[in-house]
MIFIVEX-25074 format. One record per residue: residue in three letters; x, y, z of N, C-alpha, C, O in turn. Coordinates in steps of 0.2 Angstrom, whole numbers, padded with zeros to 4 digits, always signed. Last residue first. Layout:
# residues N
ALAXYZXYZXYZXYZ/...
This chain:
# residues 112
UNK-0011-0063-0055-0006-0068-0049-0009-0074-0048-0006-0078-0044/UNK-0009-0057-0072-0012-0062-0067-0006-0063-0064-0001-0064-0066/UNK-0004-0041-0074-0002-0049-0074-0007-0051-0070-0008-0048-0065/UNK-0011-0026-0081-0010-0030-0074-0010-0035-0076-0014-0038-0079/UNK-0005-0013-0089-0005-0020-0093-0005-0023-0084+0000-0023-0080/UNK-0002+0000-0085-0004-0001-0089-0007-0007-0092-0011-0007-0096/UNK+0001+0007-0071+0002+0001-0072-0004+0000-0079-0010+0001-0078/UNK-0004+0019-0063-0001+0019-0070+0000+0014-0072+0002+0016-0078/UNK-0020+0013-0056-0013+0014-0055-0011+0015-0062-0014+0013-0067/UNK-0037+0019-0050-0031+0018-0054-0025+0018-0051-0024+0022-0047/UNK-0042+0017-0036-0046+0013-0042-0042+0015-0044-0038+0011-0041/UNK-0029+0017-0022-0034+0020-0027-0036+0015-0031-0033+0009-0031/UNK-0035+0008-0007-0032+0007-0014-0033+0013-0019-0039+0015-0019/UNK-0034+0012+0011-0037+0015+0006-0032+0014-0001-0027+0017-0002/UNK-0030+0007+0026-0029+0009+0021-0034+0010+0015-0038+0006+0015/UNK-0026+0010+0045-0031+0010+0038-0031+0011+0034-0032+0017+0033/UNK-0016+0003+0058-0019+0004+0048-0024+0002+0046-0027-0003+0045/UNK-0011+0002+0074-0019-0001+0068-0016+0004+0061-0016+0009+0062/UNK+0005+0004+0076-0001+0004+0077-0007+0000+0071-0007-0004+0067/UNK+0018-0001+0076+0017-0006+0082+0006-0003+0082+0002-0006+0085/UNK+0020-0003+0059+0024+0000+0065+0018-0004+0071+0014-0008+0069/UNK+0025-0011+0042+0021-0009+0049+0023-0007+0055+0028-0010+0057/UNK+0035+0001+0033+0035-0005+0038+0029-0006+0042+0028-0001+0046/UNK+0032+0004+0016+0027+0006+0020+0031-0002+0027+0030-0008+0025/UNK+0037+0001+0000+0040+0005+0005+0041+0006+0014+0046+0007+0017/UNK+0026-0005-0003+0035-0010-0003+0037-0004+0001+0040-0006+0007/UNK+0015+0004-0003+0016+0000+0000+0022-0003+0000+0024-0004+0006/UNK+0020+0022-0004+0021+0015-0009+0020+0010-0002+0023+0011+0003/UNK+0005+0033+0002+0013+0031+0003+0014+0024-0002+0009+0022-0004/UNK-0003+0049+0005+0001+0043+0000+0007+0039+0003+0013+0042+0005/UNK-0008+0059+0014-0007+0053+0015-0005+0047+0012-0005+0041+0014/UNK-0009+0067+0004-0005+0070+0008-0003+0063+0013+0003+0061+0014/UNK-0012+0061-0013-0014+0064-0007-0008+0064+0000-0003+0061-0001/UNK-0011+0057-0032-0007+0058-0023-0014+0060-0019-0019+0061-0021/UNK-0022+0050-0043-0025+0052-0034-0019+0053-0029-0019+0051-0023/UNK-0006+0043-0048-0012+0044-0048-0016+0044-0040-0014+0040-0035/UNK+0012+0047-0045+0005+0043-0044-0001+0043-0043-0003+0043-0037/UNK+0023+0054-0045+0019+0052-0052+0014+0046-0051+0013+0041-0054/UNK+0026+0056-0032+0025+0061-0036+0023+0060-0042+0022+0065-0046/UNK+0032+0045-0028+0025+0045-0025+0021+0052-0032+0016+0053-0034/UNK+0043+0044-0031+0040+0040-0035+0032+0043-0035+0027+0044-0039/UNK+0050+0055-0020+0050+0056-0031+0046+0053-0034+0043+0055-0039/UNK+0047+0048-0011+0043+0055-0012+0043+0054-0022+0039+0054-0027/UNK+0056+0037-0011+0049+0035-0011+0045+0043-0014+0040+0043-0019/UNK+0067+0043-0012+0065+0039-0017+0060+0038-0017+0057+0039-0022/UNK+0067+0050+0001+0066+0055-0004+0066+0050-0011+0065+0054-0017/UNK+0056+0040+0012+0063+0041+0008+0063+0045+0001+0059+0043-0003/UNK+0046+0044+0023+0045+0043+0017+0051+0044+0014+0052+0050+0014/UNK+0044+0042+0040+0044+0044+0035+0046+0041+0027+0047+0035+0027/UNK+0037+0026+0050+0043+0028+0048+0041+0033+0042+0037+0031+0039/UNK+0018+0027+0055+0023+0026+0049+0030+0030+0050+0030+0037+0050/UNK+0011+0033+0064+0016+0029+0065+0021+0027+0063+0026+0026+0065/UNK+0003+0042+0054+0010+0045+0061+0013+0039+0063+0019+0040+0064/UNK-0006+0036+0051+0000+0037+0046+0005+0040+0050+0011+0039+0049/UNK-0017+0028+0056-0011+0026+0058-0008+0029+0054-0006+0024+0050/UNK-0028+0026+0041-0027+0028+0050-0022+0026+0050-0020+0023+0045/UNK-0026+0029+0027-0032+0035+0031-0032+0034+0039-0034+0038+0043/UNK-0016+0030+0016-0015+0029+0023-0022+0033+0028-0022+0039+0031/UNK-0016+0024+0001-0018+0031+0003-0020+0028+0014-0025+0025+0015/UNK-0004+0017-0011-0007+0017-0005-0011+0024-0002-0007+0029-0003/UNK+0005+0009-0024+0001+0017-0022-0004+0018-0016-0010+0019-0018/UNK+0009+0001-0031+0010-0001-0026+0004+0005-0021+0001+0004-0016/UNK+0015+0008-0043+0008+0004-0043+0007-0001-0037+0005-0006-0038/UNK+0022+0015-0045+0019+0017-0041+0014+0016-0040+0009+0020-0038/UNK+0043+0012-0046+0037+0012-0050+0030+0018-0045+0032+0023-0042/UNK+0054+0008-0039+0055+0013-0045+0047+0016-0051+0046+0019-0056/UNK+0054+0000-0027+0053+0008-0028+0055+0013-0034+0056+0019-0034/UNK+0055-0011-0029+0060-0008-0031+0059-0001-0028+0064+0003-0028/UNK+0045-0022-0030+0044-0017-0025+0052-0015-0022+0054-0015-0016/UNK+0042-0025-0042+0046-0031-0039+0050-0028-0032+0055-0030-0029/UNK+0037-0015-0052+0044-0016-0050+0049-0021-0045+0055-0021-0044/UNK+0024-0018-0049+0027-0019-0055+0034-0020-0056+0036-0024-0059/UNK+0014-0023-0039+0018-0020-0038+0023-0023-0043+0026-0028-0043/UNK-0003-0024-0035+0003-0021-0039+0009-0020-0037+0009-0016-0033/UNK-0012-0033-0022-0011-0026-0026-0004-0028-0029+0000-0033-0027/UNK-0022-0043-0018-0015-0045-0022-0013-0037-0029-0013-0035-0035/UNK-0025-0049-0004-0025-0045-0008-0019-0042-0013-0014-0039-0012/UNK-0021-0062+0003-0026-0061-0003-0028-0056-0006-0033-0057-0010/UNK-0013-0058+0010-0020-0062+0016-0025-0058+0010-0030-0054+0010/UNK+0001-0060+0006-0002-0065+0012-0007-0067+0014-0009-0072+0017/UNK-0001-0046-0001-0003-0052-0004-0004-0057-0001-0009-0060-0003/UNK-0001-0037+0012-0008-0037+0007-0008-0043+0004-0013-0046+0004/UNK+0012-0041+0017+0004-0041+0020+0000-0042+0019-0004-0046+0021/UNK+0018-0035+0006+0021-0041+0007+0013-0044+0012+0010-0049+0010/UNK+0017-0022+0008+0016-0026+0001+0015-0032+0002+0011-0034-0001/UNK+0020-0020+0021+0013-0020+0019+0013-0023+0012+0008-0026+0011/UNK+0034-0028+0029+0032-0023+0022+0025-0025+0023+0023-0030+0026/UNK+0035-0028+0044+0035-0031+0040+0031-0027+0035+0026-0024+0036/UNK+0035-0023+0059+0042-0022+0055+0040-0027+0045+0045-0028+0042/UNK+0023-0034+0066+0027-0026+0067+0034-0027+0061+0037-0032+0061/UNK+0012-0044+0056+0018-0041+0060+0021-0036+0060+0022-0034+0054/UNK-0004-0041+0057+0000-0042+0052+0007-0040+0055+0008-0034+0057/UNK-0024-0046+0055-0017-0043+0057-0011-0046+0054-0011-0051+0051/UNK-0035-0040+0044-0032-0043+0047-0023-0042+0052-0018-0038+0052/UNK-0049-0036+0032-0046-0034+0039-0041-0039+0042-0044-0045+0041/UNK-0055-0028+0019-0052-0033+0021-0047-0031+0028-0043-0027+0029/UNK-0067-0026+0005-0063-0024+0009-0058-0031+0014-0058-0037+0014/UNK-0075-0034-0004-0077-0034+0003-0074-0029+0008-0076-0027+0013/UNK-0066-0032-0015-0073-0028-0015-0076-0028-0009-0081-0024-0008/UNK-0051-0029-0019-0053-0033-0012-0062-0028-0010-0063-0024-0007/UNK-0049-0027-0033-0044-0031-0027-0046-0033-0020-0043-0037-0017/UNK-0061-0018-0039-0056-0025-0041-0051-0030-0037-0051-0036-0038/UNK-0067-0010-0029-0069-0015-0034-0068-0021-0036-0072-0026-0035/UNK-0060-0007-0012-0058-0009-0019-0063-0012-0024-0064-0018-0022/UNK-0062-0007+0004-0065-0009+0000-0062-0006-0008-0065-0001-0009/UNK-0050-0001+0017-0057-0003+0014-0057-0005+0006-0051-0005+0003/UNK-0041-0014+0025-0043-0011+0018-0050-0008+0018-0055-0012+0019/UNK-0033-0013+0039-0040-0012+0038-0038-0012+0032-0032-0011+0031/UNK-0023-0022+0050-0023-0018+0043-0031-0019+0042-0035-0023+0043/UNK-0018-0023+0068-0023-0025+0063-0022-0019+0057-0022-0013+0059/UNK-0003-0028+0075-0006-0021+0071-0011-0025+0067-0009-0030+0063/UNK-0001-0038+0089+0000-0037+0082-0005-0032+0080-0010-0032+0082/
């Protein structure tokens, strides 16, 4: 199984956070499982981009980016060339390293 690195977030995971995580399964869906409880406003529609992820290892592994995911990725704070929406993101068979931005356009964050 693919180990997911977070580094470290303020707000959602200040220790940062490491675990693993089965092959083919959303990263959104990862993160919340093992307590890191990012954003995702649209119910990981891909219509939003407060799921907003920056892939600092393993991004070649990652299946490409769906011209839905690009349009969203394109209204989200800190893009980088390594942006991807987690709801979008399948784990593939390598390691992840991921990186939260500190903002998302998400204006109002729900308690989970």
């Amino acid at each position: 199984m693919p180990t997911v690195t977070v580094l470290p977030h303020p707000e959602l995971c200040p220790q940062g956070a490491r675990f693993e995580a089965s092959t083919g399964s959303h990263l959104c869906d990862a993160l919340a499982a093992h307590g890191v409880a990012i954003d995702h406003a649209c119910a990981k529609a891909c219509v939003c981009t407060t799921c907003h992820v920056i892939v600092r290892q393993g991004f070649a592994s990652l299946r490409a980016a769906s011209d839905d995911e690009e349009d969203q990725l394109g209204k989200a704070w800190g893009l980088e060339a390594h942006s991807r929406l987690s709801c979008q993101v399948r784990i593939a068979s390598a390691d992840l390293t991921i990186e939260i931005p500190r903002y998302t356009l998400n204006h109002v964050r729900e308690a989970t």
